[in-house]
N, C-alpha and C positions, 0 to 999 in steps of 0.2 A: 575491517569488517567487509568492506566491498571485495578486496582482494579474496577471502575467505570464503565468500558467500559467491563467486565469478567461478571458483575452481569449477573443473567438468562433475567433478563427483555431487556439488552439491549444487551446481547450477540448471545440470541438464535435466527434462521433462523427463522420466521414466511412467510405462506402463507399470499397474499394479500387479503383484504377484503375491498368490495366496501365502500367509505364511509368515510375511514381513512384518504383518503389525505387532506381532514379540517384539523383534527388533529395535520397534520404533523408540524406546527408552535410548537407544545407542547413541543417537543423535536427534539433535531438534530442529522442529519444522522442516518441512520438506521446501521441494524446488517452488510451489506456489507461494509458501508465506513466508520467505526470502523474499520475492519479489516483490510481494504485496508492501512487507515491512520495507524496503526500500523506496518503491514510490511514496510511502507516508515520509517517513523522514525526509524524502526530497520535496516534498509538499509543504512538510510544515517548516524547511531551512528557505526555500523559494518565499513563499508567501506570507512569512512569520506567523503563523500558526503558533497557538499552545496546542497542548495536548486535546484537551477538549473539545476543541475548533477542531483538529484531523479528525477525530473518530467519529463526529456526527456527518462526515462525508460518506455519501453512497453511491454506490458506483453509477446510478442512472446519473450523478453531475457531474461526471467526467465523461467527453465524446474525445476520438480519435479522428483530429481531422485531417492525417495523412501519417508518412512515416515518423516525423521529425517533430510533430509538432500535434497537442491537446488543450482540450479546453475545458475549464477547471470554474462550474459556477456552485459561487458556495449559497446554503442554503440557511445563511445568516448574512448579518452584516457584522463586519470587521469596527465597524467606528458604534455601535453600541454598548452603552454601559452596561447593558444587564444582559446581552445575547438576546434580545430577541430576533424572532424569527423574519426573512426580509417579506414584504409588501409586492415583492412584484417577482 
Protein backbone atom coordinates (compact mmCIF):
# COMPACT_ATOMS: atom_id res chain seq x y z
CA UNK A 1 0.00 0.00 0.00
CA UNK A 2 2.63 2.55 0.74
CA UNK A 3 4.51 1.63 -2.34
CA UNK A 4 1.24 2.21 -4.24
CA UNK A 5 0.02 5.19 -2.68
CA UNK A 6 4.10 6.94 -3.02
CA UNK A 7 3.83 6.44 -7.04
CA UNK A 8 3.87 10.19 -8.66
CA UNK A 9 0.56 9.62 -10.28
CA UNK A 10 -1.20 9.09 -7.02
CA UNK A 11 1.03 10.95 -4.70
CA UNK A 12 1.61 14.16 -6.17
CA UNK A 13 -0.79 17.47 -5.17
CA UNK A 14 -2.57 18.30 -8.60
CA UNK A 15 -4.59 21.45 -9.39
CA UNK A 16 -8.40 20.98 -10.00
CA UNK A 17 -9.49 20.86 -13.44
CA UNK A 18 -13.04 21.23 -14.54
CA UNK A 19 -14.22 18.04 -15.72
CA UNK A 20 -12.47 15.39 -13.55
CA UNK A 21 -15.07 14.82 -11.15
CA UNK A 22 -16.69 12.08 -13.77
CA UNK A 23 -13.68 10.51 -13.44
CA UNK A 24 -13.38 10.33 -10.02
CA UNK A 25 -15.27 6.55 -9.91
CA UNK A 26 -11.70 5.59 -11.88
CA UNK A 27 -9.97 5.74 -8.91
CA UNK A 28 -10.14 6.32 -5.03
CA UNK A 29 -9.37 9.10 -2.92
CA UNK A 30 -7.21 11.41 -4.07
CA UNK A 31 -3.47 12.74 -3.07
CA UNK A 32 -5.09 14.25 0.32
CA UNK A 33 -6.75 11.27 1.68
CA UNK A 34 -3.91 9.01 0.96
CA UNK A 35 -2.01 10.99 3.00
CA UNK A 36 -4.60 11.63 5.64
CA UNK A 37 -5.28 7.67 5.58
CA UNK A 38 -1.63 7.12 6.15
CA UNK A 39 -0.74 9.31 9.09
CA UNK A 40 -3.97 7.61 10.89
CA UNK A 41 -2.61 4.14 10.34
CA UNK A 42 0.73 5.44 11.48
CA UNK A 43 -1.10 6.91 14.45
CA UNK A 44 -2.95 4.16 15.50
CA UNK A 45 0.33 1.30 14.75
CA UNK A 46 2.67 4.10 16.87
CA UNK A 47 0.36 4.69 19.81
CA UNK A 48 -1.85 1.42 19.77
CA UNK A 49 -4.87 3.11 18.85
CA UNK A 50 -8.27 1.17 18.02
CA UNK A 51 -10.06 2.51 15.48
CA UNK A 52 -12.33 4.63 17.64
CA UNK A 53 -9.52 6.25 19.53
CA UNK A 54 -7.84 7.58 15.57
CA UNK A 55 -11.07 8.95 14.45
CA UNK A 56 -12.00 11.06 17.46
CA UNK A 57 -8.62 12.83 16.77
CA UNK A 58 -8.77 16.43 15.30
CA UNK A 59 -6.48 18.08 13.72
CA UNK A 60 -6.25 21.17 16.15
CA UNK A 61 -4.25 17.89 18.39
CA UNK A 62 -1.75 17.45 16.26
CA UNK A 63 1.04 20.61 16.05
CA UNK A 64 4.18 20.49 13.80
CA UNK A 65 6.95 21.10 15.80
CA UNK A 66 9.51 21.13 12.92
CA UNK A 67 10.51 18.92 9.82
CA UNK A 68 10.95 15.56 11.54
CA UNK A 69 9.06 15.60 14.38
CA UNK A 70 4.93 16.32 15.94
CA UNK A 71 3.08 16.33 18.62
CA UNK A 72 0.13 14.09 19.06
CA UNK A 73 -2.28 15.25 22.31
CA UNK A 74 -5.07 12.89 22.39
CA UNK A 75 -8.27 14.12 23.60
CA UNK A 76 -8.95 11.01 25.83
CA UNK A 77 -7.21 8.95 28.09
CA UNK A 78 -5.56 5.74 26.91
CA UNK A 79 -6.00 3.95 30.47
CA UNK A 80 -9.76 4.58 30.87
CA UNK A 81 -12.28 1.87 30.94
CA UNK A 82 -15.17 3.63 29.49
CA UNK A 83 -13.29 6.48 27.16
CA UNK A 84 -13.86 9.23 29.02
CA UNK A 85 -12.94 12.47 28.14
CA UNK A 86 -9.45 13.78 29.73
CA UNK A 87 -9.49 16.54 32.87
CA UNK A 88 -6.82 18.64 31.64
Amino acid sequence: MYTFNHLPENWDLKEYTPGTKDKAHDQWGGPRARRLLGLAYSLAFLCLLRVDEVLKIKSQDIVLLDDNKLQLTLPFRKTSQFGGESDF
